[in-house]
C-alpha positions as CSV (number, residue, x, y, z in Angstrom):
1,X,-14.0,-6.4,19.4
2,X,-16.7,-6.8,16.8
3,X,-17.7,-3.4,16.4
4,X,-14.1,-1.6,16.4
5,X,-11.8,-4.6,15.0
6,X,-13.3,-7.4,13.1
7,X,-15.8,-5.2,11.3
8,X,-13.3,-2.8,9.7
9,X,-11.1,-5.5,8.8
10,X,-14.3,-7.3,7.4
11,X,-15.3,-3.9,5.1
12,X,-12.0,-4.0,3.8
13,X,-11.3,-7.7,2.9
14,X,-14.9,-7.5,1.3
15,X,-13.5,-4.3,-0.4
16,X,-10.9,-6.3,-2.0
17,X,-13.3,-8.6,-3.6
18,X,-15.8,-6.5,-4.7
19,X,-15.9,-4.4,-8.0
20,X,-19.1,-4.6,-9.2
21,X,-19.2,-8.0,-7.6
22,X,-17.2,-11.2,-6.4
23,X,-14.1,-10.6,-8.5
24,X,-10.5,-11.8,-7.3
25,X,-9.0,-9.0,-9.8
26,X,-7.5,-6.8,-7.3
27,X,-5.2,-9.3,-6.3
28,X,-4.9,-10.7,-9.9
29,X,-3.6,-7.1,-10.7
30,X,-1.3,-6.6,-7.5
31,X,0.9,-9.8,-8.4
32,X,1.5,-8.3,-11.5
33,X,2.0,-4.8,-10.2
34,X,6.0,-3.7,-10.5
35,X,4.9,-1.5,-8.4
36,X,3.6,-4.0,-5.7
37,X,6.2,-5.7,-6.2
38,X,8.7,-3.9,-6.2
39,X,7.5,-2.2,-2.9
40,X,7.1,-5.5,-1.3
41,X,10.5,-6.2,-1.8
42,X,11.5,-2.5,-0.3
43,X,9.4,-4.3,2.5
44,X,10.7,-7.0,3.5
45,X,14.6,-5.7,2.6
46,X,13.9,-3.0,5.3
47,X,12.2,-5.0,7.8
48,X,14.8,-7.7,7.6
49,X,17.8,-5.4,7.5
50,X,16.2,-3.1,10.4
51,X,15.8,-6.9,12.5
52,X,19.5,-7.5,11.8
53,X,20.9,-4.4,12.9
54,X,18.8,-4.7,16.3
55,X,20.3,-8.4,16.5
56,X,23.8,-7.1,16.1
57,X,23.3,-4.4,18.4
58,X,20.7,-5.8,21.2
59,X,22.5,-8.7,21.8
60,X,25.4,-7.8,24.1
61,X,23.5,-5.2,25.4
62,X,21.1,-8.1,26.3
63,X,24.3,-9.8,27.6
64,X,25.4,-6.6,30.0
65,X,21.8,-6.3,31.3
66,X,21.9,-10.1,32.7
67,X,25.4,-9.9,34.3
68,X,24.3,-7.0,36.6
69,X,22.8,-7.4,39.4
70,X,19.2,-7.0,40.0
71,X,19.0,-3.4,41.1
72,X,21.0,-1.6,38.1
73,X,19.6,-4.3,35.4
74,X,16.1,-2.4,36.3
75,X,17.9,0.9,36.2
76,X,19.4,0.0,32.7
77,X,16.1,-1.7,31.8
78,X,14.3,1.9,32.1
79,X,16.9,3.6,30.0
80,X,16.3,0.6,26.9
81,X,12.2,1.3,27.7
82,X,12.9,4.9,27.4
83,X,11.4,5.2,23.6
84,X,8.1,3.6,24.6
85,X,7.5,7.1,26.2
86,X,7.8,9.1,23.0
87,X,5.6,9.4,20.4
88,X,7.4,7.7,16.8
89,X,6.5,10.7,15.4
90,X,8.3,13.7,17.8
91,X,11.8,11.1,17.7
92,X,11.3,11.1,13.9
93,X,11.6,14.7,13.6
94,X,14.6,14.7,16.5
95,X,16.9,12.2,14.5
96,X,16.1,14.6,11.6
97,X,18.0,16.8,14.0
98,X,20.6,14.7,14.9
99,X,21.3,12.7,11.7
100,X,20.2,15.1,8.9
101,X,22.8,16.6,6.7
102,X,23.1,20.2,9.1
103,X,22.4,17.9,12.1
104,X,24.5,17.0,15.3
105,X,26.3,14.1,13.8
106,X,28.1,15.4,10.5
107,X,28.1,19.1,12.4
108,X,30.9,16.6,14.2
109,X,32.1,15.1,11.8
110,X,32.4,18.3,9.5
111,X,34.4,19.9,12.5
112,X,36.7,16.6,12.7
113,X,37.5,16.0,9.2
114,X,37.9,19.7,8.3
115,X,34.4,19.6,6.1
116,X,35.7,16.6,4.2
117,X,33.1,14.2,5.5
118,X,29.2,14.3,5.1
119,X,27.4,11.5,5.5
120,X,23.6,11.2,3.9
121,X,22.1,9.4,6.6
122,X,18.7,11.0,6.3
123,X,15.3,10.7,3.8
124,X,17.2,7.4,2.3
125,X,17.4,3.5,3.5
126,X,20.0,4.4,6.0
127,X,17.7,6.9,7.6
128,X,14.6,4.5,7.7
129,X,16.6,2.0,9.3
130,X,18.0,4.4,11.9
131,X,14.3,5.4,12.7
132,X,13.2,1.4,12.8
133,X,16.0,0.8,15.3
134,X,14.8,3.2,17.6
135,X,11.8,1.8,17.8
136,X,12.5,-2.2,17.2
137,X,16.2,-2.1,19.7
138,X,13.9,-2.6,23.4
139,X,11.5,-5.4,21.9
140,X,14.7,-7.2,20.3
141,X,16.6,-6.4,24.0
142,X,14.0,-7.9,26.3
143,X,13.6,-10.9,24.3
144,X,16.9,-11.7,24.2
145,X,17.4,-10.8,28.0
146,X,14.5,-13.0,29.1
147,X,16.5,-16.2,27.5
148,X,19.6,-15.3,29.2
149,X,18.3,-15.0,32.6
150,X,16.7,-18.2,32.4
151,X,19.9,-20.1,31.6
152,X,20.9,-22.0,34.8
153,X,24.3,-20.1,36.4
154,X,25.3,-24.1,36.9
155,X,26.3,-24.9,33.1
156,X,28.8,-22.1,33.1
157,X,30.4,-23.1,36.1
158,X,30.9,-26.5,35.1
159,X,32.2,-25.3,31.4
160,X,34.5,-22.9,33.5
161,X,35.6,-25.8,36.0
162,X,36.3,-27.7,32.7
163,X,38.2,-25.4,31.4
164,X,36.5,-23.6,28.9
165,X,37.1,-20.3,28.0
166,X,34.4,-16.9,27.7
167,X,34.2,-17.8,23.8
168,X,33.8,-21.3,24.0
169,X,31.1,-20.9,26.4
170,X,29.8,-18.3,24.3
171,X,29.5,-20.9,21.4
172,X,28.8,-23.7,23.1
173,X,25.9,-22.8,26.1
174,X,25.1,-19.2,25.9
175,X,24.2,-19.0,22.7
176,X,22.5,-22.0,22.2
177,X,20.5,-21.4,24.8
178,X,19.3,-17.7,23.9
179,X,18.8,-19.1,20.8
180,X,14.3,-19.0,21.3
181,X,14.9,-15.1,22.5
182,X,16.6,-14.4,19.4
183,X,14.3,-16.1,16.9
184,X,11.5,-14.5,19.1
185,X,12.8,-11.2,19.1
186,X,14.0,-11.4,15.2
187,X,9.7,-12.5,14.1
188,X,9.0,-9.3,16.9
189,X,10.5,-7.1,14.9
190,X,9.9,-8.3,11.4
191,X,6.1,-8.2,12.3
192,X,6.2,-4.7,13.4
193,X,8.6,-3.8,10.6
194,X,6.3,-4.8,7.8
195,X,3.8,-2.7,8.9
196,X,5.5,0.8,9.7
197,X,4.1,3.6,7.9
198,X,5.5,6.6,10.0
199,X,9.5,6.1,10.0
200,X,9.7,5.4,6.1
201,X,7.3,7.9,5.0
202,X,9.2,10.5,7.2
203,X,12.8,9.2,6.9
204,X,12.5,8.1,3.7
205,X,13.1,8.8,-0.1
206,X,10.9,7.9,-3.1
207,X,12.6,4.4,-3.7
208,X,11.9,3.3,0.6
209,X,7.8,3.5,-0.1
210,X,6.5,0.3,2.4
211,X,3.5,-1.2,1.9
212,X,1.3,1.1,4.2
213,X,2.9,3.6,2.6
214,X,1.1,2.3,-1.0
215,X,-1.9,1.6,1.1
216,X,-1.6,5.4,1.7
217,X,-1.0,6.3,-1.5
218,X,-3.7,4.3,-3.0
219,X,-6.6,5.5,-1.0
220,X,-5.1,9.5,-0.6
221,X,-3.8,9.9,-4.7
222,X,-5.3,7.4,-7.0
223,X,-8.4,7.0,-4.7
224,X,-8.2,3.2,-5.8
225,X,-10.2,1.6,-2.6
226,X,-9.8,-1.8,-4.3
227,X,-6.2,-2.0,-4.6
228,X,-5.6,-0.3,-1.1
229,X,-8.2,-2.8,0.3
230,X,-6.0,-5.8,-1.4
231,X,-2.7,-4.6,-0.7
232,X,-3.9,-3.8,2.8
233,X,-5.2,-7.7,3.1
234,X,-2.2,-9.1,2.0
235,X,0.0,-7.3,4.3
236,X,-2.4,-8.6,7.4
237,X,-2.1,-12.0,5.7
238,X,1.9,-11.8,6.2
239,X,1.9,-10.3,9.6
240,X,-0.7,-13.0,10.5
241,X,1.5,-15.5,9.4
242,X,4.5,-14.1,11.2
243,X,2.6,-13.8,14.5
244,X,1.6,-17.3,14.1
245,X,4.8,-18.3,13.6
246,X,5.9,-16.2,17.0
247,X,3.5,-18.3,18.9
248,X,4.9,-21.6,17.8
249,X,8.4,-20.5,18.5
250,X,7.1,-19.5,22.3
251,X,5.6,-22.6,22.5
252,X,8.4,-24.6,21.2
253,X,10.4,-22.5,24.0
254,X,8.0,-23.1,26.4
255,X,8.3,-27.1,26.1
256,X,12.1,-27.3,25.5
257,X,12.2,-25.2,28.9
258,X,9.5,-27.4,31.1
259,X,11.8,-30.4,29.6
260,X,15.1,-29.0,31.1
C-alpha cells in the first residue's frame, strides 16, 4: 500500500506545494482559474445530472428486481451486472455506434420520421451522460435493491389491510424506507462521476472537459506538473469527502436498521 498508493499520492500532493519551495500558489492560482472553475462546475453539473438520471431510471427497476422471486431476481441481477464485464472504453466506442449521428438510433428515427429527425446525442453533454449511465445504472440498482429487500413484507400488509392503496404505500413505507439505498447509491455515483476521465473525453465536446480531463491536459499540453498536481489534489480532497460522507450514511443505516 505504501509503495504503490500512498507514495504516488504523497509525490503529487508535495508536487502541488512545491515550486522552488513551500508555496501554496498552485492552489492560490486554481481558485482564480476560469478555467478551473469553470471545469469544476462542468464537474459537478455532469456528475449530479448523470446521478439523477440513474435515480430516475434505477429505481423501479430496483422495485421489479425485489418483487420477483429469488430465482429470476439473480437472473435479472446478471443482466444489470452485465457492463462490469466490458471494458468503459470498447462500450464507449459501441454507443458511438448506437447513438452517433449515422448510428442505430436516428438510422430509426430517420426511417420513422421520413429524415425529419436527428438527434445530436453524441460528443456533447447528452452523450457524456449516456456513457456515465452505463456505467453508474448497476451501482445506483443494487443499492437501491438492497434497501427494498430489507423492508419487512409485514408493513405492507398491514397498510393493505388498512386500506391503503399501491401509491400511498409508495409514499408512505416504501419510500421512506429505501430512503438510505438511495442517498447511498446517489454519493456512489457522484464519487465515481467526479473522477471519470474516459466517458467525457471520448463522448464529449470541448465545453464537457472534467477535472481529470484538465489533469490530462495539464501534464500532456502545458506540461504544468504544479497545476495538474493541485487540481489533481483537490479533486481527491472532494471524493474523500464524498466517501466519507458514504460511510456515515451506511452507518446511519446501519443503526436505524439494528433499532427496527
Amino acid at each position: 500500500m505504501a509503495a504503490i498508493l500512498l507514495y504516488p499520492l504523497g509525490v503529487i500532493v508535495w508536487t502541488s506545494v512545491n515550486n522552488g519551495g513551500f508555496t501554496l500558489s498552485a492552489y492560490a492560482d486554481l481558485a482564480q482559474s476560469t478555467l478551473f472553475l469553470k471545469v469544476l462546475r462542468n464537474t459537478f453539473e455532469i456528475a449530479i445530472g448523470g446521478t439523477l438520471m440513474s435515480l430516475v431510471i434505477g429505481y423501479p427497476v430496483a422495485m421489479h428486481l425485489a418483487a420477483q422471486p429469488p430465482t429470476r431476481r439473480t437472473a435479472y441481477l446478471i443482466m444489470v451486472m452485465l457492463p462490469f464485464w466490458t471494458s468503459i472504453l470498447v462500450k464507449s466506442f459501441a454507443l458511438v455506434a448506437v447513438f452517433g449521428n449515422q448510428g442505430l438510433v436516428n438510422q430509426l428515427l430517420g426511417f420513422l420520421s421520413g429524415g425529419a429527425i436527428k438527434l445530436p446525442m453524441m460528443f456533447n453533454r447528452v452523450g457524456v451522460i449516456l456513457g456515465m449511465l452505463n456505467f453508474l445504472l448497476p451501482f445506483m440498482i443494487l443499492s437501491i435493491l438492497g434497501s427494498l429487500l430489507s423492508i419487512d413484507r409485514r408493513l405492507i400488509l398491514a397498510a393493505e389491510t388498512m386500506g391503503a392503496g399501491p401509491l400511498r404505500i409508495f409514499w408512505r413505507i416504501t419510500l421512506p424506507l429505501s430512503m438510505p439505498g438511495m442517498i447511498a447509491g446517489i454519493l456512489i455515483n457522484v464519487t465515481l462521476s467526479i473522477g471519470m476521465y474516459i466517458t467525457p473525453a471520448l463522448l464529449g465536446g470541448r465545453q464537457d472537459m472534467m477535472v481529470a480531463n484538465l489533469v490530462d491536459f495539464y501534464t500532456r499540453q502545458t506540461l504544468d506538473w504544479t497545476a495538474a498536481s493541485a487540481s489533481a489534489v483537490v479533486l481527491l480532497v472532494l471524493s474523500g469527502l464524498l466517501v466519507a460522507l458514504l460511510g456515515r450514511v451506511r452507518g446511519a443505516a446501519g443503526l436505524s436498521g439494528a433499532g427496527a
